[in-house]
LUMLOFI-119320 format. One record per residue (C-alpha): residue number from 0; residue in one letter; x, y, z. Coordinates in steps of 0.2 Angstrom, whole numbers. Example, Ala and Ser with C-alpha at 12.3 -4.5 7.8 and 13.67 -1.06 7.14 Angstrom:
2
GUFI  tormi  minu      X      Y      Z
GUFI      0     A     62    -22     39
GUFI      1     S     68     -5     36
//
This chain:
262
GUFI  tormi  minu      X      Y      Z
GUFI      0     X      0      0      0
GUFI      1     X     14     13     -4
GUFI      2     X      9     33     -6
GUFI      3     X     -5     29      9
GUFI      4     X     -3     37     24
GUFI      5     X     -1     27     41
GUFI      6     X    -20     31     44
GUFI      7     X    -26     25     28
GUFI      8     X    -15     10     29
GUFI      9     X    -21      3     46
GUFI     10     X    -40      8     40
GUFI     11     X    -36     -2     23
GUFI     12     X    -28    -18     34
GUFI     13     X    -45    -18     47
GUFI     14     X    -56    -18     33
GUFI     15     X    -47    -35     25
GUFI     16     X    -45    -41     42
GUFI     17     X    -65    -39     42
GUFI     18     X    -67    -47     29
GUFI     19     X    -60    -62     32
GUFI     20     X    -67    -63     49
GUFI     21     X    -53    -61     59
GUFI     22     X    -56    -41     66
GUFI     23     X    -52    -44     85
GUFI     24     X    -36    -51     81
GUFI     25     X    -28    -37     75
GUFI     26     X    -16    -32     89
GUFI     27     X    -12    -49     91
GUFI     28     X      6    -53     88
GUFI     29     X      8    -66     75
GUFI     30     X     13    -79     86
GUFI     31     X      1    -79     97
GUFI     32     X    -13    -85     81
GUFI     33     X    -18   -102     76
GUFI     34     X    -13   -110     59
GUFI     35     X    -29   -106     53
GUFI     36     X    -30    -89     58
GUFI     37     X    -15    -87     52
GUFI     38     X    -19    -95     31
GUFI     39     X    -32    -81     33
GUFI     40     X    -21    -67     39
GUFI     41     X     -9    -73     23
GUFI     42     X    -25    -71     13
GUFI     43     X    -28    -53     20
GUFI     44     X    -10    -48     15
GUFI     45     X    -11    -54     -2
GUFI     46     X    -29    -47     -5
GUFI     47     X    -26    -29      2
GUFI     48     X    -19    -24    -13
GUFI     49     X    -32    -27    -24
GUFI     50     X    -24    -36    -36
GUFI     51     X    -30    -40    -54
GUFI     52     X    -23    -59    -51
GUFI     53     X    -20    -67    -38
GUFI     54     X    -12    -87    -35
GUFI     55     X    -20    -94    -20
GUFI     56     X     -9   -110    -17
GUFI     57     X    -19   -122     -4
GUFI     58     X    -24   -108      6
GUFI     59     X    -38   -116     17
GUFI     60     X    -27   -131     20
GUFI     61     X    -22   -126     36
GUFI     62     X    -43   -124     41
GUFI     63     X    -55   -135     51
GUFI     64     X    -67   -143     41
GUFI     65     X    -83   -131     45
GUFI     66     X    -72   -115     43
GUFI     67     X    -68   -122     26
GUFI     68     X    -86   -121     21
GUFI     69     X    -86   -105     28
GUFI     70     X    -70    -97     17
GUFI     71     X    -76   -103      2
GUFI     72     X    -90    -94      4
GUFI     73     X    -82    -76     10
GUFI     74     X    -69    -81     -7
GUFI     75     X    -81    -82    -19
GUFI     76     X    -89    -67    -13
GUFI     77     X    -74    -57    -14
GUFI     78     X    -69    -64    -31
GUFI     79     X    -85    -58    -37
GUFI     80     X    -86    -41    -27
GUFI     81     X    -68    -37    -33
GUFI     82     X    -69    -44    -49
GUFI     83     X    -51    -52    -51
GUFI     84     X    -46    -68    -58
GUFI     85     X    -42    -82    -45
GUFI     86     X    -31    -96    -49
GUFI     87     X    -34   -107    -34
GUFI     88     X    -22   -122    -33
GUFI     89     X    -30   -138    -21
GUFI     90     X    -30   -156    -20
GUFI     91     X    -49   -155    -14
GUFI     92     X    -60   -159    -27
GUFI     93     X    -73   -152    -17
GUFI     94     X    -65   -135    -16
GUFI     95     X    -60   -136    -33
GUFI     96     X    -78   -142    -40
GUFI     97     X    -89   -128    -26
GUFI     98     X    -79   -111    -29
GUFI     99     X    -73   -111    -48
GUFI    100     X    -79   -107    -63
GUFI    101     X    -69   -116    -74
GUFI    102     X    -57   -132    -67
GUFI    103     X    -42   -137    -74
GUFI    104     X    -36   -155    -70
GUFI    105     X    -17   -156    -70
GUFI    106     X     -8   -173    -73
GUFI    107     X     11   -175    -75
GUFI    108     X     17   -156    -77
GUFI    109     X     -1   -157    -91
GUFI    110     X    -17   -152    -93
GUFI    111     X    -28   -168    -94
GUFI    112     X    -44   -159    -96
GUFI    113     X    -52   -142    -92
GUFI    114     X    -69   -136    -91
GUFI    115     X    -84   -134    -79
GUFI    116     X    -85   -145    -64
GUFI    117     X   -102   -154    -70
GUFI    118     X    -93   -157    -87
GUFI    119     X    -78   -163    -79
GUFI    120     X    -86   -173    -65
GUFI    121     X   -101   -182    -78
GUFI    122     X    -89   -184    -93
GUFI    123     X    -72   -186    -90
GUFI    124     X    -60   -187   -105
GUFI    125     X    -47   -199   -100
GUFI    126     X    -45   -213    -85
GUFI    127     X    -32   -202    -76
GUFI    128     X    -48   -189    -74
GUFI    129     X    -60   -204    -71
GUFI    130     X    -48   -211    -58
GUFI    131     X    -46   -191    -51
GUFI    132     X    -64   -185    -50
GUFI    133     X    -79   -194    -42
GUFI    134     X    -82   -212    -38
GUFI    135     X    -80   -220    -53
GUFI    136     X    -80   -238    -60
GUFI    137     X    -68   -240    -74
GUFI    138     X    -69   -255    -86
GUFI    139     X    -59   -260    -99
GUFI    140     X    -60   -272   -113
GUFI    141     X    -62   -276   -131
GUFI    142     X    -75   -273   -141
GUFI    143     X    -85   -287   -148
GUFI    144     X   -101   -280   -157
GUFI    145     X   -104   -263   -165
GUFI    146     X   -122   -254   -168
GUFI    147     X   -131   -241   -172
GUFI    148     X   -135   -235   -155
GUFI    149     X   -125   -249   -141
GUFI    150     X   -106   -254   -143
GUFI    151     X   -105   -271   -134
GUFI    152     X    -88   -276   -124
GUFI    153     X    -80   -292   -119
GUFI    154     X    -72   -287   -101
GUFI    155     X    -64   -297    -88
GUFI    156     X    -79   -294    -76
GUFI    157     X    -92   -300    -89
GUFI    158     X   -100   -293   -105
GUFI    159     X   -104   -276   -105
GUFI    160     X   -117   -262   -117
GUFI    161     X   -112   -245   -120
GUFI    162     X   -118   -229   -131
GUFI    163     X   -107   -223   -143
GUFI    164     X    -96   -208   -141
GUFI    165     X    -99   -194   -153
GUFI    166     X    -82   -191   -165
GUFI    167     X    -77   -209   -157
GUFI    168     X    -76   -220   -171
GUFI    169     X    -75   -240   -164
GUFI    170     X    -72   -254   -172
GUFI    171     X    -73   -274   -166
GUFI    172     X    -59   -278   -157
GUFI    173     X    -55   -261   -153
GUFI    174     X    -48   -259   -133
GUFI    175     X    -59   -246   -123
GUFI    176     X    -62   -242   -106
GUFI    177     X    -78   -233   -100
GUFI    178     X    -83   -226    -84
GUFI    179     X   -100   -226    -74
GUFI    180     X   -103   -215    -60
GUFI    181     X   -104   -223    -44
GUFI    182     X   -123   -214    -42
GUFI    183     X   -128   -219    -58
GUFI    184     X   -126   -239    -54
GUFI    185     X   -141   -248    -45
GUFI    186     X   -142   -261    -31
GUFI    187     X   -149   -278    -30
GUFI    188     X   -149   -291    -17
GUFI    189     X   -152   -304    -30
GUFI    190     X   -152   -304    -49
GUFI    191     X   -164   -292    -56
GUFI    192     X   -177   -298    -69
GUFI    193     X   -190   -291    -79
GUFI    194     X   -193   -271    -79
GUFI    195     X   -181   -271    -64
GUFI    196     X   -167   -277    -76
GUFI    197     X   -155   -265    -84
GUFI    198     X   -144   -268   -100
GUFI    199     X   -128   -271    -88
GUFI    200     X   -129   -284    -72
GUFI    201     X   -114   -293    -67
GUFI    202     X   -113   -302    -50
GUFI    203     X   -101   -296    -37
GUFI    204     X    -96   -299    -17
GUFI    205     X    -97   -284     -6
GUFI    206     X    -78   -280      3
GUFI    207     X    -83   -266     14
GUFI    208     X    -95   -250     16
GUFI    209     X    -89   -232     18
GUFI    210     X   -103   -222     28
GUFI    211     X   -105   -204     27
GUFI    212     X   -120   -196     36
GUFI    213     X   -136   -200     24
GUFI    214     X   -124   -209     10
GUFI    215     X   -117   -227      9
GUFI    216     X   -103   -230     -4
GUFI    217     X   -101   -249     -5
GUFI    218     X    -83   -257    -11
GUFI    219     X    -88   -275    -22
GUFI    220     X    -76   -286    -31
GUFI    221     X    -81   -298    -47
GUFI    222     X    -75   -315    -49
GUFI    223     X    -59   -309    -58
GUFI    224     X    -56   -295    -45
GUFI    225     X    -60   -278    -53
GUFI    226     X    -67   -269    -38
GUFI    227     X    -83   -258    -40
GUFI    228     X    -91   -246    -30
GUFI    229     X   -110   -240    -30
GUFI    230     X   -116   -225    -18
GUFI    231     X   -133   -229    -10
GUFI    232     X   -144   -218      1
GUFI    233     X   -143   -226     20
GUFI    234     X   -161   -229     22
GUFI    235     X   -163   -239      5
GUFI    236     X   -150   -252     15
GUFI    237     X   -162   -256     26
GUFI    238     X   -170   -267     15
GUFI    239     X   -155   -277     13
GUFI    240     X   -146   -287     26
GUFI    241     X   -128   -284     21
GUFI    242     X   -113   -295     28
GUFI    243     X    -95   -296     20
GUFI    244     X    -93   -308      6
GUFI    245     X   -109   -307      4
GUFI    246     X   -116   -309    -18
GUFI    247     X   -126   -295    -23
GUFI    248     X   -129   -288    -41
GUFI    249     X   -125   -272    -47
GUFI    250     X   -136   -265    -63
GUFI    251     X   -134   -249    -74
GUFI    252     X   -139   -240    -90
GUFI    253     X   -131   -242   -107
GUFI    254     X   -136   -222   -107
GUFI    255     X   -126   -220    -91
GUFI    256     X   -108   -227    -97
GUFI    257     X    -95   -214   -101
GUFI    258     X    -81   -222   -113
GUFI    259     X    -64   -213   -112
GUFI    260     X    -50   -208   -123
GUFI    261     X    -36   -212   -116
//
């Protein structure tokens, strides 16, 4: 803040201190401030200046969980009220997916794809972006049949239909792996039949359950050992009596698989 008097410059660093909640600190030496309050007196400094770009590398990393939430919030705000271009570096994809506009996915010094975080999350490009983003099960295999409107594919954990990917030209005995969001695969206690049955099925063994408040993400294995995972609403388990190693069926739309590029 160079050519502002001492005045201006204390009003100028309360009203950043304000702003990112940390006000009554002020006086405080820095020693004497948590981590946490400390990331945000960092972002105070680099944001008093008003610049037109700013590089915010992991800057909530040092946070609790619920003041994460909460600086995501005050960021986005600012970025909006001051208009500046924030490029925010994080290993969240949850950070990464609720404050930007556009994400880019980095792999090996490169960008592996870039876009919205819808786009990004529903259709990624390559496995690496499948693997990075969401809860995705990925399958490779070769392809056995070619249709109009369903690629068919000969995998290690069974036989598999697909929909075809625009400006993807396949041909039999092509390799390809596709990808099917964790929340797009249904599940069955025993093999589904009639309207309940889907264009996929394949029979797997549950390993273990992850459980996070309403939602259930359940880990299953094939006969070959390609693991799967399917995310399940915690009061639809209640209809099924799991144990480990016990068989149940997973089942999913031709409509809902994704095939990658690379």
């Amino acid at each position: 803040m160079r050519g502002m008097d001492a005045g201006s410059r204390r009003a100028k660093s309360e009203e950043w201190l304000g702003k990112m909640e940390i006000a009554e600190f002020a006086d405080r030496d820095i020693s004497q401030l948590s981590g946490g309050q400390r990331q945000r007196v960092a972002l105070a400094r680099a944001l008093v200046t008003e610049p037109e770009l700013l590089l915010l590398d992991e800057p909530l990393s040092a946070l609790d969980a619920h003041l994460v939430i909460r600086m995501q919030q005050v960021l986005t705000r600012l970025q909006r009220e001051l208009g500046i271009t924030f490029v925010y570096v994080t290993h969240s994809q949850s950070e990464a997916f609720a404050m930007a506009d556009r994400v880019i996915i980095m792999g090996q010094g490169e960008v592996a794809q870039m876009g919205a975080s819808k786009e990004i999350y529903r259709n990624p490009k390559t496995q690496f972006v499948a693997e990075f983003v969401g809860r995705n099960n990925i399958i490779s295999g070769k392809v056995s049949k070619v249709e109009k409107d369903t690629i068919h594919l000969d995998a290690a954990a069974g036989k598999f239909k697909l929909k075809p990917k625009k400006g993807l030209a396949l041909k039999k005995n092509d390799l390809v792996s596709f990808a099917v969001s964790a929340d797009f695969v249904h599940l069955h206690a025993a093999k589904p039949k009639g309207a309940s049955a889907r264009e996929n099925i394949v029979p797997l063994t549950l390993i273990s359950e992850e459980f996070i408040g309403s939602v259930v993400t359940l880990f299953l294995e094939s006969a070959d050992g390609t693991e799967f995972k399917t995310q399940v609403q915690e009061r639809e388990l209640s209809k099924i009596d799991l144990k480990s190693s016990q068989q149940l069926y997973l089942s999913w739309s031709a409509s809902r698989t994704h095939i990658l590029e690379g």
